[in-house]
C-alpha angles and dihedrals in degrees: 000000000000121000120258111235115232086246087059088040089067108032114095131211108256107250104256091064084052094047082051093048087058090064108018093114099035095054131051095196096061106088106137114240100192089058095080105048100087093026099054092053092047091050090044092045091061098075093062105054106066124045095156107149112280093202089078102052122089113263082229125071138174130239132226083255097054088252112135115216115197097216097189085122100053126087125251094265104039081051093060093041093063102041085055092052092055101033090062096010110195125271093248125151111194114232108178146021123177148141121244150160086346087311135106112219133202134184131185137158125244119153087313128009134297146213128179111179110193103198132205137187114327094001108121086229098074108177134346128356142177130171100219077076099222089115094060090034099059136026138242118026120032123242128284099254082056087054099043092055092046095057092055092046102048092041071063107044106037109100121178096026125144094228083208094070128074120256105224116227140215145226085257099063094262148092123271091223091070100057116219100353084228094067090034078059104049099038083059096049116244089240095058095035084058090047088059091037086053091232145132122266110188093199091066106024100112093062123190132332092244087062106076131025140244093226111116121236091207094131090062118111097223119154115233114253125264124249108268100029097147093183117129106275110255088227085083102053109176106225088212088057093043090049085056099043084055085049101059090030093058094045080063106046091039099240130118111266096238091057091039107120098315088189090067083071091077096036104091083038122191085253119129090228102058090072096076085063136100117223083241106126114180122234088354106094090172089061096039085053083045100050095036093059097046086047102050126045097201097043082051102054084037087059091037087052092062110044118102116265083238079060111116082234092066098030095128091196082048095047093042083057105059089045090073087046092066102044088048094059092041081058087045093056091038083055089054098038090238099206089189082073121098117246115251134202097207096081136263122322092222132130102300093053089041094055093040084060089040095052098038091049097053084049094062088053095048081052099043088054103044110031103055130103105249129031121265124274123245090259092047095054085050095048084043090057101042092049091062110039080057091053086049090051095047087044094047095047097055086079087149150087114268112205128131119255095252092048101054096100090075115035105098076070087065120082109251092233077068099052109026118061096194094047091052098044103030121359101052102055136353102255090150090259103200078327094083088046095047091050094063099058117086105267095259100059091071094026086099099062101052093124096062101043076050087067096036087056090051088052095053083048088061101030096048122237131188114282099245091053090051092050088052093051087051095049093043084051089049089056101043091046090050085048087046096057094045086057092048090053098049120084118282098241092070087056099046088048093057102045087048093047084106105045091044094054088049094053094049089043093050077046 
């Protein structure tokens, strides 16, 4: 997304925009009316201060997101509307994504507050909203801040596309390879669409239970918030977020995220308690950082905006992991009828959904590694690497039928390929499946997880796989071993040069 400039980072939406944001999606009558007044002059505005011939410009543009849109169906206005958006795209950090009431609903923060409602059937908000009112006031192509969300969604949601050609958009501000943006939307799941969109999703804020701990925090000097603080409690931390926060944190300090202050897990604790109280820790700067980006939205874009793109934070084989993360323990939770989960209109998390997200998932970072302009670094092959061979564990162990409990009756009338993810991945057919992928990085990217490809290849033993598939792994396995042994018998100083790459490049940056 854009960056946030420091001087956004610091202006705050007047409160009754904040009082608005609260209730948005719990009352229909709240629309606020003093939003579209500005907006709606600046979107209109647009139109009257370039009329610069159309007939020179290229009929394809990219996107803030690198996307590139072909144009040739849209009108000459419409044309120019959307080259403008994405020429000086608007300041805009997105706050919110969630489903209700039949409606998808985004909010972000520009210089006063938004809402986009992306409607489906039966929602009384059929089609495309935005509160800033352009969109209802003019025909033809939406408004800027509706183009603008639908280029990050859609950067999220598109699975199976050749980055080099040209997506084709619509009159309605999206592309014409995602179908209506509502379903694209739901088939994706609105939770896992706000991880990648680095927002907050109400529904699913509090996280799991393993996420946070029990331990009180009552020794910590924090000063007790003002009146009027309008910033998220700290009593519903987000563990995507947390896991983020670690991540940029960590760049910073030179450690690795996962060892980053691990006590500051249980520091904004689900406690109710906890929300009376300011991030403000005395004599602990970390924690006061910590608290302060899972607390505010714009403070949180503004720090993302300035971290390196080598930083884990922007890692995109580390973020595509744990993607797939995500989806695995929701399937998890669909398999043991978890009643602490909220219910969801967008369909059942099961198998299907889980190896659309799988597949698509493996195919990004087949793309991400082979259509870019300059060969992978050393530390990306082997992100690359360990990102799948994580996919292939998670894949490998889910040797197992995936129904929920009520459901069990009759599951032998549903097809195996339905119910079982490594049989449908993996077990059924040799498609390849992260072998084909694997293949393709030099031998010592991977080199360091041959333990674990050891294990994978003793549960295949045991599961059954087709024989070709088998015969690849093998030959894979010959290959990393050979590479291994070659390691083992360099000098250790290679060795120890490459596994500190990260840590060394932290200390010179803190430097």
């Amino acid at each position: 997304m854009p960056p946030t400039t420091r001087s956004q980072a610091q202006r705050q939406v007047p409160q009754q925009q904040d009082d608005e944001d609260s209730s948005e999606y719990h009352d229909s009558s709240s629309e606020s009316e003093s939003e579209s007044g500005s907006s709606s002059d600046d979107a209109m505005s647009e139109d009257d201060d370039d009329d610069n011939g159309e007939g020179d410009e290229p009929d394809v543009v990219t996107s803030p997101s690198k996307l590139s849109y072909r144009l040739d169906r849209l009108s000459p206005e419409d044309r120019k509307r959307v080259r403008k958006t994405f020429k000086k795209p608007p300041q805009l950090s997105l706050k919110l994504c969630l489903l209700h009431d039949n409606h998808y609903g985004f909010e972000m923060t520009e210089l006063v507050h938004r809402s986009i409602r992306i409607g489906g059937p039966g929602s009384r908000w059929n089609g495309l909203h935005c509160s800033c009112r352009a969109t209802d006031s003019r025909d033809g192509l939406p408004c800027k801040h509706l183009i603008w969300l639908l280029d990050q969604v859609v950067k999220q949601t598109l699975y199976d596309h050749d980055p080099s050609s040209p997506l084709t958009m619509t009159p309605g501000g999206f592309p014409e390879e995602i179908g209506d943006p509502y379903n694209d939307i739901s088939a994706f799941h609105s939770d896992v669409l706000a991880d990648g969109l680095h927002v907050f999703n109400p529904d699913f804020g509090t996280g799991d239970d393993s996420d946070d701990s029990d331990a009180s925090d009552e020794s910590d000097e924090s000063d007790s918030s003002e009146e009027g603080d309008t910033s998220r409690p700290l009593d519903r931390p987000i563990p995507h977020r947390i896991q983020e926060v670690r991540e940029m944190l960590s760049a910073i300090s030179s450690s690795a995220p996962e060892d980053f202050r691990p006590d500051l897990l249980s520091s904004p604790t689900s406690s109710s308690r906890r929300s009376k109280k300011s991030p403000i820790k005395r004599r602990d700067l970390e924690a006061t950082v910590f608290r302060m980006l899972l607390a505010n939205d714009e403070f949180f874009h503004y720090f993302l905006s300035q971290m390196r793109s080598t930083d884990p934070v922007n890692d995109p084989f580390r973020k595509l992991s744990q993607r797939v993360d995500r989806v695995l323990h929701e399937l998890d939770a669909f398999a043991a009828g978890d009643p602490s989960r909220p219910a969801s209109a967008e369909g059942p998390r099961d198998v299907a959904w889980a190896a659309r997200h799988i597949t698509g998932v493996v195919a990004l970072i087949r793309t991400n590694i082979f259509t870019r302009e300059r060969p992978l670094e050393p530390w990306e092959r082997s992100s690359a690497a360990r990102a799948l061979v994580r996919i292939l564990a998670g894949v490998v162990e889910r040797n197992r039928d995936f129904v929920p409990p009520g459901l069990r009756t009759a599951a032998s009338s549903v097809p195996r390929q339905d119910r079982n993810l490594f049989l449908r991945l993996v077990g059924d057919r040799d498609e390849g499946f992260v072998l084909n992928v694997l293949d393709l990085l030099p031998p010592d990217a991977a080199a360091p997880f041959l333990h674990t490809l050891e294990a994978i290849q003793d549960q295949l033993g045991v599961h059954g796989a087709p024989a070709s598939y088998v015969e690849k792994f093998r030959s894979l396995m010959s290959r990393l071993r050979r590479r291994a042994s070659v390691a083992s018998s360099s000098t250790p100083a290679t060795g120890s040069k490459r596994q500190s790459q990260g840590p060394d490049r932290g200390s010179k940056r803190v430097k």
